[in-house]
N, C-alpha and C positions, 0 to 999 in steps of 0.2 A: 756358617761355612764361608771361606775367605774363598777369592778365584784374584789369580795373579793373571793381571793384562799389562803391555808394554803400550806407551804413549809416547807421545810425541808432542812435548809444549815449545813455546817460543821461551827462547831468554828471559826474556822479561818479565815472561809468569812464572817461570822457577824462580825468581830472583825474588819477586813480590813472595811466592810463597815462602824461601827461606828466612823473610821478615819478618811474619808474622807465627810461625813454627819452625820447630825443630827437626831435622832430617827424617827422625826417626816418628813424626808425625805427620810428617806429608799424607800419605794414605787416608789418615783421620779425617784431616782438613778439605780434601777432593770429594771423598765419601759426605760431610759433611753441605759440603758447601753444592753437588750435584743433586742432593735430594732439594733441600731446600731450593734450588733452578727447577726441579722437576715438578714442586709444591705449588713454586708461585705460577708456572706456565701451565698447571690443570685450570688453578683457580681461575686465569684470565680466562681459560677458552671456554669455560663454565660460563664465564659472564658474558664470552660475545659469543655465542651458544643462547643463551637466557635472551640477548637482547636481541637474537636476528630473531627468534620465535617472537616476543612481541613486535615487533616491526610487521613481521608476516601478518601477525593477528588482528593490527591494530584497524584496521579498513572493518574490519569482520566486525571488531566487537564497538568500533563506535554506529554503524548500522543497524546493531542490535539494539546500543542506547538508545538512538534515535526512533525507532522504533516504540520502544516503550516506553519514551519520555509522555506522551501524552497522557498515557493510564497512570505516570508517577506525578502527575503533574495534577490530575484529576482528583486524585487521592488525597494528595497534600491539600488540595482548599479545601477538602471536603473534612479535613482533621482540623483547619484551621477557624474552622466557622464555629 
């Protein structure tokens, strides 16, 4: 299903658009070209999303390494002997 909306560009992006398409494809080219903006603007916030949780975590899980470094530490000479 198609839905018809009116917009409102600047000159200079109808102009670029009439460059690269043909009148009768402009819609294609919007449609086209707003998924693809809407694609790559999930994937970033996924990743600063991804990176503030480790940020948050990271205090937490290196006191955790810290923690059990001595029993990983203990183990290993004791494999190494």
């Amino acid at each position: 299903m198609h839905v018809r909306i009116n917009i409102t560009l600047p000159e200079s992006t109808v102009q670029m658009l009439d460059l690269v398409s043909s009148r009768g494809n402009r819609s294609r080219l919007i449609d086209t070209a707003v998924r693809q903006f809407l694609k790559d603007k999930s994937r970033a916030e996924l990743r600063q999303r991804l990176a503030e949780a480790y940020r948050r975590s990271a205090v937490e899980d290196l006191k955790i390494a810290a923690e059990w470094f001595p029993l990983e530490e203990e183990a290993w000479l004791r494999e190494s002997k």
